[in-house]
C-alpha positions in Angstrom: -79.3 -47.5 -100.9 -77.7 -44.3 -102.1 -79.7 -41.8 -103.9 -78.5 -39.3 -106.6 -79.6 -35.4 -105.2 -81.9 -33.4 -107.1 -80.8 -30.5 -109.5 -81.8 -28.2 -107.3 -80.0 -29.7 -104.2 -76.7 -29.3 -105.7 -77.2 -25.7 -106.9 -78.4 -25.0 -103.3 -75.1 -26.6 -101.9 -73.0 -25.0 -104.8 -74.6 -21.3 -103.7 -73.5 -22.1 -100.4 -70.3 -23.7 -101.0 -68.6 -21.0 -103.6 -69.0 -18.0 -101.3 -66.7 -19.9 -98.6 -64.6 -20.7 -101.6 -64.1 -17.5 -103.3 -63.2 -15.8 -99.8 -61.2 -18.3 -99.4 -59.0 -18.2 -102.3 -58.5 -14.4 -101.4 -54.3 -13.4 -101.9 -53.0 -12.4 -98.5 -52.4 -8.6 -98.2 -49.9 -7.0 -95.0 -51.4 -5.6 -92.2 -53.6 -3.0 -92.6 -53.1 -1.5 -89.0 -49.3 -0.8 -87.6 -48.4 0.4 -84.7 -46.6 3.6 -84.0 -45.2 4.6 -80.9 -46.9 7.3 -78.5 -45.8 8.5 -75.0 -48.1 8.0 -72.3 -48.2 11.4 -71.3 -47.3 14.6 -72.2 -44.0 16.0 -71.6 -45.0 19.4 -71.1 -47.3 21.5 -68.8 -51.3 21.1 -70.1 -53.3 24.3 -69.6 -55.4 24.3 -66.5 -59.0 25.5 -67.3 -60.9 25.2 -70.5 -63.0 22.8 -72.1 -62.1 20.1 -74.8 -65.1 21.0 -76.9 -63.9 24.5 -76.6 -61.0 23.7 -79.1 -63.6 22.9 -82.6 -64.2 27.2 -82.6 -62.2 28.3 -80.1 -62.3 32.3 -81.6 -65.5 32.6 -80.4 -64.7 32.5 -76.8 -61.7 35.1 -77.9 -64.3 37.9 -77.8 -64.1 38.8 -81.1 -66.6 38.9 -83.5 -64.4 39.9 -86.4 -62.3 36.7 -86.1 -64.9 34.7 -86.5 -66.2 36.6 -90.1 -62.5 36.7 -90.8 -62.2 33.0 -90.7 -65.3 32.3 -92.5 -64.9 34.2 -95.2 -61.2 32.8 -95.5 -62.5 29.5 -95.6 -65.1 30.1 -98.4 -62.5 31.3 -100.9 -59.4 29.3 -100.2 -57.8 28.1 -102.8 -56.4 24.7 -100.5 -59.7 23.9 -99.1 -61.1 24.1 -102.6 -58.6 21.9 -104.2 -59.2 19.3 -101.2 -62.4 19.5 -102.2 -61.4 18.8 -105.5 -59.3 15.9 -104.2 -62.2 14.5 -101.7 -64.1 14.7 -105.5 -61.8 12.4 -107.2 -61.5 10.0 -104.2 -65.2 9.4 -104.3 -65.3 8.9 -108.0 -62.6 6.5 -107.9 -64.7 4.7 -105.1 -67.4 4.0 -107.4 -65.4 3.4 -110.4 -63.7 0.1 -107.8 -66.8 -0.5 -106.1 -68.5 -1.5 -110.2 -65.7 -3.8 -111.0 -67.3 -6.1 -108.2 -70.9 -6.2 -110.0 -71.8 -7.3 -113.0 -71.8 -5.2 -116.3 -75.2 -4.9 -119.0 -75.0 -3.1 -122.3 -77.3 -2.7 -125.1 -77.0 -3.6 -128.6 -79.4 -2.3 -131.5 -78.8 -2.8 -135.3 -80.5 -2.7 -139.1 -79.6 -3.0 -142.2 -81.1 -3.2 -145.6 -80.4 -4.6 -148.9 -80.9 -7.9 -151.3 -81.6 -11.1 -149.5 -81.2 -13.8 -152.3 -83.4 -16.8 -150.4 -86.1 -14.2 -150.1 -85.5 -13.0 -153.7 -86.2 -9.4 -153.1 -85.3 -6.5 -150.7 -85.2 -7.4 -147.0 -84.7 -5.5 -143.8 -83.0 -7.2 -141.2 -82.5 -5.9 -137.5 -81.4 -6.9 -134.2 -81.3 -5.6 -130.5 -79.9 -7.7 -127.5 -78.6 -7.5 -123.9 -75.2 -8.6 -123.5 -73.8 -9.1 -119.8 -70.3 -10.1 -118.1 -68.9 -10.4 -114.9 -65.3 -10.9 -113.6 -65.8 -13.4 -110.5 -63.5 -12.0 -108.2 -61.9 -15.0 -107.9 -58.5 -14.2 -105.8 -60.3 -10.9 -104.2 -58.2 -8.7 -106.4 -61.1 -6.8 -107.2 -62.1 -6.3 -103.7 -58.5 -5.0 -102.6 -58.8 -2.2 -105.0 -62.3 -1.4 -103.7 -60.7 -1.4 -100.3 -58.0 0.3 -101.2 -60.4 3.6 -102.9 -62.7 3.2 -99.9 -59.7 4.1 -97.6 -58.4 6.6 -99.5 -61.8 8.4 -99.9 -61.7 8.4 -96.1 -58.1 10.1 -96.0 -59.3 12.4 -98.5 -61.9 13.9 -96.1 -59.6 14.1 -93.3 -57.3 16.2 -95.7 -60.4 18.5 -96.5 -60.6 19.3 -92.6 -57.0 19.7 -92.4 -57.2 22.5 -95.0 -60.2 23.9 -92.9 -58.1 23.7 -90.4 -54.8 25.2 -91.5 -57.1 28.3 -93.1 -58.5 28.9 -89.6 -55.0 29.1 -87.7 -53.5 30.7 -90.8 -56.5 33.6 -90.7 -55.8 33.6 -86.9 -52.4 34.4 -86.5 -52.3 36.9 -89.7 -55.0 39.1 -88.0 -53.6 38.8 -84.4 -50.4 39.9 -85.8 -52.0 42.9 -87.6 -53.7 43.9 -84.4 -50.8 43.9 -82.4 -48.8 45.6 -85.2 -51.6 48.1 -84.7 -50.8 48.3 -81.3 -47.3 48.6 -81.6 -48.0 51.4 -84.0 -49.9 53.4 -81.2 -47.1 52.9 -79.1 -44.9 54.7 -81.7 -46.9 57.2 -82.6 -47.6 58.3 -78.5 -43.0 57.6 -78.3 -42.9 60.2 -81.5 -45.2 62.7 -80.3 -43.5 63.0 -76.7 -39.9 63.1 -78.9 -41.1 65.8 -80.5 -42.1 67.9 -77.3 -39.2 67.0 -76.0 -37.5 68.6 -78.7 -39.4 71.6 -79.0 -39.2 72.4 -75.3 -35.4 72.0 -75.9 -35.5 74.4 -78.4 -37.1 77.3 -76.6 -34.9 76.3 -73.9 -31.7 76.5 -76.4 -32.9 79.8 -77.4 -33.0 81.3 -73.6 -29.5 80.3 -73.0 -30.5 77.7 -70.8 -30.0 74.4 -72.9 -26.1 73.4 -75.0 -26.3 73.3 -78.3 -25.3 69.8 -78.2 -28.5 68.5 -76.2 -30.5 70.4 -78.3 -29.4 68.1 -81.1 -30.3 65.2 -79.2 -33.5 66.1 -78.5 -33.9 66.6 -82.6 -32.3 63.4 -83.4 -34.6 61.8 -80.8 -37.7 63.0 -82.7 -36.2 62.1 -86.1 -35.3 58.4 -84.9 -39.2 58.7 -83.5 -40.9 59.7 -86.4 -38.9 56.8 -88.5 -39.8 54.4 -85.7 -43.4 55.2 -86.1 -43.6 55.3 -90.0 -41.7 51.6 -90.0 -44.6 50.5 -87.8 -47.1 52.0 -90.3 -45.7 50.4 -93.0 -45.5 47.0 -91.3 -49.5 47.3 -90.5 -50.1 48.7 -94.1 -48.1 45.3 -95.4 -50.0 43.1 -92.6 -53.3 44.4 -93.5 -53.0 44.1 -97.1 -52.1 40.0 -95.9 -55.3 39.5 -94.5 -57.3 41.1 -97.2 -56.0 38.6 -99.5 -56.5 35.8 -96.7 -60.0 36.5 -96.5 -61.4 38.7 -100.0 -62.9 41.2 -97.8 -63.3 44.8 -98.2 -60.0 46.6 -97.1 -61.9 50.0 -96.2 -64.6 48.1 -94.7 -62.1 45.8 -92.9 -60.2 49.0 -91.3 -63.7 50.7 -89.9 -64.6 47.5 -88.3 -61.3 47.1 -86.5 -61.4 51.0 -85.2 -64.7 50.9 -84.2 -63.9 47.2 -82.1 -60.3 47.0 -80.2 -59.0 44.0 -79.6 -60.2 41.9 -76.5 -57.2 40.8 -74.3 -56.7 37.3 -74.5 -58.4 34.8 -72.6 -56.1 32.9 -69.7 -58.2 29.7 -71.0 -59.3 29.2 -74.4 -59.5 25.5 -74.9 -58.2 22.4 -73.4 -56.3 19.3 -74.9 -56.9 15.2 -73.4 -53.8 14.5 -71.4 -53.9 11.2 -73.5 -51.6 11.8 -76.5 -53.4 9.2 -78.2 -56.3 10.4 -78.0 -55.0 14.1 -79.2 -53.5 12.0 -82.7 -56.5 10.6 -83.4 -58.3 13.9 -83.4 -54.8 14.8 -86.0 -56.9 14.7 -89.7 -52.9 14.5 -91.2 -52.6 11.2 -88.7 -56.1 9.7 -89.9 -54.8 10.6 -93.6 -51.6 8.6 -93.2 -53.2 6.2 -91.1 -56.1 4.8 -94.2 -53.1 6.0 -96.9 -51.2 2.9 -95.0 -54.4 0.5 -95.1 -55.1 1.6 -99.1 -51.5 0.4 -100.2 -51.7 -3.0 -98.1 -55.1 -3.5 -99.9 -53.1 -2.4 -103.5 -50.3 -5.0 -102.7 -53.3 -7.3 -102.5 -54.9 -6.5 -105.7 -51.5 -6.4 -107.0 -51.1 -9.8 -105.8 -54.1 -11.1 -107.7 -53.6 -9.9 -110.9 -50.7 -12.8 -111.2 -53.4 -15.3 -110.4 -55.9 -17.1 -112.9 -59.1 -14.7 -114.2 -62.7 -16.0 -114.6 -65.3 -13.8 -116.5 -68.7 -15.1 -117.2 -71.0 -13.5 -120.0 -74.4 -14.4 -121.7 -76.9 -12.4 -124.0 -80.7 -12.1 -124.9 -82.0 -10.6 -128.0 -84.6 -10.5 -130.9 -84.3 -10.4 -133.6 -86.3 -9.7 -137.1 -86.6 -10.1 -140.6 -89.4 -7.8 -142.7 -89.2 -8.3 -146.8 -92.3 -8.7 -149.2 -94.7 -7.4 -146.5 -94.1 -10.2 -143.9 -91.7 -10.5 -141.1 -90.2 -13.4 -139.4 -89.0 -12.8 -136.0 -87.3 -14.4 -133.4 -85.7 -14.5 -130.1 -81.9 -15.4 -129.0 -80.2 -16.1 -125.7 -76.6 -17.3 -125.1 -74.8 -18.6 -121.6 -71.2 -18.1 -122.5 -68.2 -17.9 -123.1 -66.6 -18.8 -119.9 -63.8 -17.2 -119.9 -60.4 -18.2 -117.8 -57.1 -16.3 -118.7 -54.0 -17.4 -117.2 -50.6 -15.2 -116.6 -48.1 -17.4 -118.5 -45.2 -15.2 -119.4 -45.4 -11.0 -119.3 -41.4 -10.7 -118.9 -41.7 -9.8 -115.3 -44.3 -7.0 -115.6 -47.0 -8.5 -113.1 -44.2 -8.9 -110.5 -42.5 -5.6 -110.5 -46.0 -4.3 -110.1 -46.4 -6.3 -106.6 -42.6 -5.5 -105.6 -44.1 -1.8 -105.9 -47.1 -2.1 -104.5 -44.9 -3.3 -101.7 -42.8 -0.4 -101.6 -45.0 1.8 -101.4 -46.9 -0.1 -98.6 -43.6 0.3 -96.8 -43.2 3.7 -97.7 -46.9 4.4 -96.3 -45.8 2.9 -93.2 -42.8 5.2 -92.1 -44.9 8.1 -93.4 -47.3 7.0 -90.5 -45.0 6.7 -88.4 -43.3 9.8 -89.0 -46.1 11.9 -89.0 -47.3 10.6 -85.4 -43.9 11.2 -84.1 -44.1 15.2 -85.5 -47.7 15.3 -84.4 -46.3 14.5 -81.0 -43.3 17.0 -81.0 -45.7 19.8 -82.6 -48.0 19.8 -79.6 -45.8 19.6 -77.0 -43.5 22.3 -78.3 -47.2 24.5 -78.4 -47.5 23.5 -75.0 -44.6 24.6 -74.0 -44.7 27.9 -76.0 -48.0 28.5 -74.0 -46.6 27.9 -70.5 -44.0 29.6 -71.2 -45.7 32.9 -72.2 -48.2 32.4 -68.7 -45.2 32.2 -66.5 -44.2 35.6 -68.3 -47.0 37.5 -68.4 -47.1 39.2 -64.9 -43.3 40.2 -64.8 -43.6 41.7 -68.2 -46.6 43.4 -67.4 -44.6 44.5 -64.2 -42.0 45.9 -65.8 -43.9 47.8 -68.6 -45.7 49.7 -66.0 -42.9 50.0 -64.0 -40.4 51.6 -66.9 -43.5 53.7 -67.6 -44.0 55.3 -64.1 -39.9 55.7 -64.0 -40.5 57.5 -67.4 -43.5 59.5 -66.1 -41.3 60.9 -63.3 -38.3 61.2 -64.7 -39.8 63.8 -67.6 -40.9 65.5 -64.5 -38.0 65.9 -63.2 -36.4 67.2 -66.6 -39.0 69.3 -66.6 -38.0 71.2 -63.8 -34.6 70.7 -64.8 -33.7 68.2 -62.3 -32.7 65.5 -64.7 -31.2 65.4 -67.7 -32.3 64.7 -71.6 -29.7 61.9 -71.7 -31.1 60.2 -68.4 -35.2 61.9 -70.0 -33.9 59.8 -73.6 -32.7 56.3 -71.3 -35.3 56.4 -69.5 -37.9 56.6 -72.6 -36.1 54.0 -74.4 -36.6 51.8 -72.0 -40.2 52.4 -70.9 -40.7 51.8 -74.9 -38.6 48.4 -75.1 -40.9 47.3 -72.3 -43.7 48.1 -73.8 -43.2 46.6 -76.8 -42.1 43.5 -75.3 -45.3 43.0 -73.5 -47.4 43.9 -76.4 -45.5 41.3 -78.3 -45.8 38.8 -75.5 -49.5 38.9 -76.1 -49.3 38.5 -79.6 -47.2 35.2 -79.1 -49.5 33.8 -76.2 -52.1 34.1 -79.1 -50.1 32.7 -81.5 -49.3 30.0 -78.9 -53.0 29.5 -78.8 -53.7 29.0 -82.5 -50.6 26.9 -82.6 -51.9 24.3 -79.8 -55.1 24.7 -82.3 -53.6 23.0 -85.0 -51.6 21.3 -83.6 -54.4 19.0 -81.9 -56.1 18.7 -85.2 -58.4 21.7 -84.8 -61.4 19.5 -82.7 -61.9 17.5 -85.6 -63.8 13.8 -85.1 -62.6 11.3 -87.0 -65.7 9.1 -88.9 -65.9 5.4 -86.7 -65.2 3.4 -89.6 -64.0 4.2 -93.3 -67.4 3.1 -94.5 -68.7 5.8 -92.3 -66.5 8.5 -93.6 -67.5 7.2 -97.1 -71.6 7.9 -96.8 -70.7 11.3 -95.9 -72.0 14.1 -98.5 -70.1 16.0 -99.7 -69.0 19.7 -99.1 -70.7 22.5 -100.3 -68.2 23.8 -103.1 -66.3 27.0 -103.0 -68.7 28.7 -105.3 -71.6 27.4 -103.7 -70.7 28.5 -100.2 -69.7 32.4 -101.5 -72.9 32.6 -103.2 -75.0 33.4 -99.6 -72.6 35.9 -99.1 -72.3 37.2 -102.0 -76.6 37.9 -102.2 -76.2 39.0 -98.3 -73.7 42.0 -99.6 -75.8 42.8 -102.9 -79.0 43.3 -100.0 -76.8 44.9 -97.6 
């Protein structure tokens, strides 16, 4: 004998049943992951000693304290980490503005009014207040594609915030090793002018005793002339890079000069940091790679939503209220509540609108995907070519420091030997030239194995850790704010 089920069996089995159902009605989307291709190994030399960890803040194994304030104080006031910030901002907000569309809605209602009701025969005030909620059942998961979609891209956005971070740091880095080695090249010139200028003055006296032509004296003079320029360019070009990093970083220029006097420069590590030898493990640490990475799975999740929005839309509503009546000294109250309208609205004819917006959705979901792609393959060519760059200035680092103290004991002896008028000023001024070309060159080469450095740095994403799942990245807080993270400084210089 069959039996009819209860009212409250079939809602159980309809609670159960239209979960399964909704999911699966959900519009198909592409694939959220694509594959790029990576080598298996690095086609360039790895440095031999360091640590990985070491990479996150390398400049404090660079021995110098000043980098380190430098770079923080660059950070605080950037104007691209603040508008990442700003962008990490918006992402979140947009997260919460998808995430609502999946819940239901409740607003309020209030009203009075007051005038002549005729069955009451006299003045009557009448007033209402109800509850009115709706919800869109998310019936084709259109809804929960653009949640998706804002989840990823909030993700992305905080990868972009570290690569700002990052970019400041190597930016910082290279501008102040640059002015220390301009700094370096200026004592150079200024120790070349000052022996130019001995050099002519002893030619001078030596002129004057009939011992010297007339023509070498004027070498000797044009040699200190083309000295003195030499060392004024080099001024100039520290005054310029100076003036750089101020603006970098908003500190004190005065200040900033004292400090660097009263601290030379370390020489530079043989072993800052190390890299994986996996290059996939490198591009994941790549914040621009994790950025283009989610920007691919938020437009597959748009061409879903996009999808949906041809489909069929359900919204559900219902109300409670109360609602009075007071004339004559009485009242009459009373209390309302509605279930409905039910609500189904079907895309009949929009003259191709809905379609063109899925056709871009999808274009841009293709566009996403070579971005990826692209950016893995310049992630890969950016790290090797800082490998190389570094190996390149190791293998060069003993012959050029060789040959600078080599051409400077040659120049050491052969002034000697002018001197005592064994040599002359053409083979004293070929001799110096040279002992200052290779001195130069080996200052230089120090200032590109730094630069190297910071360019392995950024290349290999700067030590940043990727969040294990969007989600993840998404319950992060927030980053202090640019004004929030100057104000700490700002009451340590009013105490100092």
């Amino acid at each position: 004998m069959n039996t009819i089920p209860s009212h409250r069996t079939a809602r159980a089995l309809l609670a159960i049943t239209l979960p399964l159902w909704l999911a699966a009605c959900a519009v198909p989307s592409p694939a959220a992951r694509v594959e790029a291709p990576t080598p298996a190994g690095w086609q360039a030399p790895l440095p031999h000693h360091g640590s990985v960890a070491d990479i996150a803040r390398w400049w404090e194994r660079a021995g110098d304290p000043l980098l380190a304030e430098l770079i923080a104080a660059a950070q605080d006031i950037s104007p691209s980490v603040a508008q990442a910030r700003g962008r990490l901002a918006q992402a979140r907000a947009s997260r919460v503005s998808a995430r609502a569309a999946l819940l239901p809605s409740l607003d309020g209602q209030a009203s009075a009014s007051r005038g002549v009701n005729e069955q009451v025969g006299g003045l009557a005030t009448t007033g209402q207040a109800a509850l009115q909620a709706s919800w869109e059942v998310d019936l084709f998961g259109g809804n929960a594609a653009a949640n998706e979609a804002a989840l990823q891209r909030l993700a992305g956005a905080q990868a972009q915030w570290h690569e700002a971070r990052v970019s400041v740091a190597a930016e910082v880095a290279n501008q102040y090793s640059s002015w220390r080695q301009c700094l370096a090249l200026a004592e150079v010139a200024a120790s070349d002018a000052a022996s130019r200028s001995q050099t002519a003055r002893l030619s001078g006296q030596s002129e004057q005793a009939g011992f010297t032509a007339p023509a070498t004296l004027a070498l000797a003079q044009a040699s200190e002339a083309e000295g003195r320029v030499r060392a004024e360019q080099q001024r100039m070009a520290c005054e310029i890079d100076l003036k750089t990093l101020v603006a970098l970083t908003g500190t004190d220029e005065s200040a900033l000069r004292t400090r660097a006097a009263a601290a030379p420069p370390a020489p530079v590590p043989d072993a800052l940091f190390a890299i994986d030898a996996l290059p996939a493990r490198v591009l994941a640490q790549r914040p621009d790679v994790y950025a283009a990475e989610r920007e691919v799975a938020a437009t597959s999740a748009d061409v879903g939503s996009a999808r949906a929005q041809r489909l069929p839309r359900l919204t559900l509503s219902g109300s409670v209220g109360r609602g009075w009546v007071r004339t004559g000294g009485a009242t009459l109250d009373s209390n309302t509540w509605s279930i409905g309208p039910v609500g189904l609205s079907l895309p009949i004819f929009d003259a191709g609108r809905r379609a063109a917006q899925v056709d871009s959705a999808e274009a841009q979901y293709d566009a996403a995907v070579q971005q990826y792609r692209g950016t893995v393959r310049q992630a890969v060519s950016e790290v090797e070519q800082a490998l190389v760059r570094l190996a390149s200035t190791a293998a060069r680092s003993t012959d050029a420091q060789r040959a600078a103290e080599g051409y400077r004991t040659s120049f050491t002896a052969t002034e000697a030997r002018w001197r005592g008028g064994l040599a002359s000023l053409v083979e004293l001024e070929d001799s110096r030239r040279t002992a200052l070309a290779s001195e130069s060159a080996l200052i230089n080469l120090r200032q590109e194995r730094m630069a190297a450095w910071i360019g392995l740095y950024r290349a290999a994403g700067g030590g940043w850790e990727a969040e294990a799942t969007p989600q993840a990245a998404a319950a992060a807080p927030m980053p202090p704010s640019t004004a929030a993270a100057a104000a700490p400084a700002a009451s340590a210089s009013t105490a100092r």
